[in-house]
N, C-alpha and C positions, 0 to 999 in steps of 0.2 A: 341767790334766788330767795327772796322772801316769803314766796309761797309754799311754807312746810307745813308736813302735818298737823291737824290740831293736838294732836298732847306735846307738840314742841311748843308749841304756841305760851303754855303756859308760864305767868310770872314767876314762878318757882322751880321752874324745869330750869336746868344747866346746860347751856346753849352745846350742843357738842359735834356740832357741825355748822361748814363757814354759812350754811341755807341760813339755820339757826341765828347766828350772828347778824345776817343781814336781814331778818324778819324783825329781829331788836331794833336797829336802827331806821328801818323802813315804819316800826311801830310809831316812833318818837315823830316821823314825819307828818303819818299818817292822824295821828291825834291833835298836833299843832294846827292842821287844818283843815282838821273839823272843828278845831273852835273857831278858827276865824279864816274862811275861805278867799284869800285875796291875794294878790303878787308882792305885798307886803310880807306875808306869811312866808314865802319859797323864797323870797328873799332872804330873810332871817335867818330859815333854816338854813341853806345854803353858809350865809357866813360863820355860822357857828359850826357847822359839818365840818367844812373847811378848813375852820380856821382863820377867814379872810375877814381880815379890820376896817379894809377901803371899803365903802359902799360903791365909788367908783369901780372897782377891781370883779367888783357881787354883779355889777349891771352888765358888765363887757360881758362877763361869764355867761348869765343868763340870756343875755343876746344871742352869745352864738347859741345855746343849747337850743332855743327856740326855732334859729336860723335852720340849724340841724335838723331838729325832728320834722319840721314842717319842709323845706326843700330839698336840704341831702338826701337824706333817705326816702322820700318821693325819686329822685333822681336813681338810688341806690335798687330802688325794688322797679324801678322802670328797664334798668338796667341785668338785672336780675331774669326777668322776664325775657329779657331779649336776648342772653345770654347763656341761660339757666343759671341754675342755684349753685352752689356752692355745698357738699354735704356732706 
């Protein structure tokens, strides 16, 4: 979870929890696009995150993630609802 307290928050704090860790790397996202807002951007990031060299390999990913968030999980919390939660 990225969202930790503000005195973890700081550049000079020692990250000491995984929150911690993933507040770093959500940082690094999070600044990349604010300079430049565009699907250029989350693509990049992405391949570097990754690791992934193909821009081909960056697009299918992104595909699906977008596929996901927008209709699976539409489907998952429709399902949720008619089933109840999970907890």
């Amino acid at each position: 979870m990225p969202f930790v307290k503000t005195p973890c928050r700081a550049s000079n704090h020692k990250p000491c929890s995984v929150g911690d860790l993933c507040y770093l790397e959500y940082r690094k996202l999070m600044d990349a696009w604010g300079k430049e807002r565009r699907w250029t951007t989350a693509h990049n990031q992405l391949k570097e995150m990754f690791r992934i060299e193909d821009d081909v390999d960056a697009a299918k990913f992104l595909a699906y993630m977008v596929f996901f968030c927008k209709h699976v999980m539409k489907y998952e919390d429709e399902k949720a609802a008619e089933n109840g939660d999970i907890l």
